[in-house]
DOGU-438178 format. One record per residue: x, y, z of N, C-alpha, C, O in turn. Coordinates in steps of 0.1 Angstrom, whole numbers, plus 5000, padded with zeros to 4 digits. Last residue first. Example, Ala and Ser with C-alpha at 12.3 -4.5 7.8 and 13.67 -1.06 7.14 Angstrom:
512849785071513749895071512950005079513450115080
513249435078512349555078513249675078514249675085
END
This chain:
598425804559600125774567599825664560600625564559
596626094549597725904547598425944555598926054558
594026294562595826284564595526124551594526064547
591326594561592526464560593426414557593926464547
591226834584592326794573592526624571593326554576
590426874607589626874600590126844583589326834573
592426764628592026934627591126944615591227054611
593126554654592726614640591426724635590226754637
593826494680594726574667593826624653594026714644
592226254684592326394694593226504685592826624687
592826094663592126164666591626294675590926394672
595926014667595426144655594426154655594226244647
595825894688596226074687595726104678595126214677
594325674677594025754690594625884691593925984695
596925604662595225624656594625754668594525874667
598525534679598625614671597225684660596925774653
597425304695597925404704597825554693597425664697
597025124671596125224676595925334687594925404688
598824934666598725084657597125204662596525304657
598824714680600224824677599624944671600125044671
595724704705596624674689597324774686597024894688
597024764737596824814725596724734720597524644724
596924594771597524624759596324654745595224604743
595824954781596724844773596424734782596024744794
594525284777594625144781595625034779596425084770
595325634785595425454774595225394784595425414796
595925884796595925784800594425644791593325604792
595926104778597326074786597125924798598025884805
593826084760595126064760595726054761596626014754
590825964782591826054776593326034776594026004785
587725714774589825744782589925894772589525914761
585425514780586125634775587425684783587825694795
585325184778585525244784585825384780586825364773
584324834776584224924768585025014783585324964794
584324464769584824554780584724674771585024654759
584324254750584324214765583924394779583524414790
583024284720583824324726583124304743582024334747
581624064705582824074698583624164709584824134709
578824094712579823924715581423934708582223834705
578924334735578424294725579624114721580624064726
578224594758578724494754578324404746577124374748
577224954745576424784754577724714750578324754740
576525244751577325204749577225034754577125014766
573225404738574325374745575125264746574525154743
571725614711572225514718573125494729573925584729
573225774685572125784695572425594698572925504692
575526044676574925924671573625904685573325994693
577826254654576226224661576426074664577125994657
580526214652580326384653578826364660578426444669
582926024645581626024644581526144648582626204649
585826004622585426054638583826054636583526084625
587225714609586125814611586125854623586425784633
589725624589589825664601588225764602588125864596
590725354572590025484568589125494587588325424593
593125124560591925144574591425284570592325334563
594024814553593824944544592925014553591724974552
595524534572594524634569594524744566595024814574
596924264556597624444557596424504556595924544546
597823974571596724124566597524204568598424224576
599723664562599223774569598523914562598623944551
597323384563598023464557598323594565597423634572
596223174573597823114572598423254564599523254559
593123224573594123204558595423144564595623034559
592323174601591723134592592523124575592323024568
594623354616594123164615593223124603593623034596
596923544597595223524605595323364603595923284595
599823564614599323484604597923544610597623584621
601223854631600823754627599923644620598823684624
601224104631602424074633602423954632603523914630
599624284600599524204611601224174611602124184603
599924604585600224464583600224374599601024424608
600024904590598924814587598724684590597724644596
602525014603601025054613600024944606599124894614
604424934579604524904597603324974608603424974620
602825014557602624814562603324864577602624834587
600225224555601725224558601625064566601025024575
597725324551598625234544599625164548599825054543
594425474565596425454573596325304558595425234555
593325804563593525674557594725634561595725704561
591225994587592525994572592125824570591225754575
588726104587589826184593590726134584591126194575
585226144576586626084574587926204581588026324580
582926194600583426284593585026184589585726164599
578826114611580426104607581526154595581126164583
575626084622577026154612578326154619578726194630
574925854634573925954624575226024614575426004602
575325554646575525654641575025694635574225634627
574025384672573325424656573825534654573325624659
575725154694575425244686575225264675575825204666
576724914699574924934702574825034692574025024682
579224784693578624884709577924914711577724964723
579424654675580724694684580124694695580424624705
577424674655577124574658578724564671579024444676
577424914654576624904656576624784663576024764673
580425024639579625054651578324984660578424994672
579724844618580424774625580724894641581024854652
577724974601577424844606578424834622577924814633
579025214601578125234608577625104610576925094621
581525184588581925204598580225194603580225124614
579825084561580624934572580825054584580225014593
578725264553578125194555578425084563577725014569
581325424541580025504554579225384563579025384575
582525254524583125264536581825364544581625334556
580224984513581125094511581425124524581025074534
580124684499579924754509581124874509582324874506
581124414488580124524478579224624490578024634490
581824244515581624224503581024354493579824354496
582224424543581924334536582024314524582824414521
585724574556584124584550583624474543584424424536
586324524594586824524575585324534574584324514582
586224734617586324604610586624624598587124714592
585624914653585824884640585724754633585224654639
586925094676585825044674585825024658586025124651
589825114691589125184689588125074681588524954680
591024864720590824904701590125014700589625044711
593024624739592024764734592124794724593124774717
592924254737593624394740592424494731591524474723
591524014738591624084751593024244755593624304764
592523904707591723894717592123954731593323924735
593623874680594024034691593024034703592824134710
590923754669591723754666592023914678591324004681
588123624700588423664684590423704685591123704696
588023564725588223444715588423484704588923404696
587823794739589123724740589423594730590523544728
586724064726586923934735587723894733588623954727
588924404728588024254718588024144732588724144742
587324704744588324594741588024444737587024384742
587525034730586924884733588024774740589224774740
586925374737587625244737587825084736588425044745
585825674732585225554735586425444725586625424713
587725964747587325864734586925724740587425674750
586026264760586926164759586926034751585725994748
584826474763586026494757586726374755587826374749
582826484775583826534784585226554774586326614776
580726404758580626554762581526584770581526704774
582526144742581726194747581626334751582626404747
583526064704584026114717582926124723581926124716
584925794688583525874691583925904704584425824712
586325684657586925794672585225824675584425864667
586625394642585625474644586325544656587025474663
587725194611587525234626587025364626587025434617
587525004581587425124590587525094608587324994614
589124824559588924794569588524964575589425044573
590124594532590124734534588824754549587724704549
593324414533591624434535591424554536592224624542
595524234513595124374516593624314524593024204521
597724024523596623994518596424114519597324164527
601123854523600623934524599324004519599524054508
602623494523602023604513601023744527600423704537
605123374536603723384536603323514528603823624530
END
């Protein structure tokens, strides 16, 4: 089976305690009923500021105001699906660019893509994870204003 690129964001938004906002997908979409940080691929002739703040919005309610790129993940064992997408028969290698938001306004609502929301700190996750976002999740609480590839 062939291998597809998408180029895809997620979002770190912390609250005043410190702690990161968590999702978890419904259960009918793809990776259904495990935890995620907040995110998607980008539309068609859509840039990356503009999809993390669609795909905030349409995640969890929230109107991002500002946000700051933390890194970009490549690497096919954090990118590439463990399995076919139903819709191609193909598997994705999401190209993901990592935002920490810094503003935004609003609160946190369920939405028809995510069942369950919650803020956590690092030593205690949710699961089950998507595989590469246990690792996403540190390197937000990690990141020192430098951004990274992996």
């Amino acid at each position: 089976m062939e291998i597809v690129p998408y180029a895809a964001v997620n979002a770190a938004i912390f609250n005043e305690d410190g702690k990161i906002l968590i999702t978890r997908r419904d259960p009918e979409i793809r990776e259904g009923g495990k935890w995620c940080l907040p995110g998607g691929h980008l539309d068609g002739g859509e840039d990356w500021v503009t999809a993390i703040r669609r795909e905030i919005l349409e995640e969890t309610g929230l109107v991002v105001k500002k946000e700051e790129l933390a890194g970009i993940y490549s690497d096919p064992k954090l990118t590439v699906t463990d399995s076919p997408l139903r819709h191609t028969g193909n598997y994705a290698q999401f190209l993901v660019a990592l935002f920490i938001v810094t503003e935004w306004e609003g609160e946190v609502m369920r939405t028809k893509e995510v069942d369950s929301w919650d803020w956590f700190d690092l030593g205690n996750l949710p699961t089950p994870m998507i595989k590469s976002h246990p690792i996403r999740v540190r390197d937000s609480f990690e990141f020192n204003g430098k951004v990274f590839v992996r």
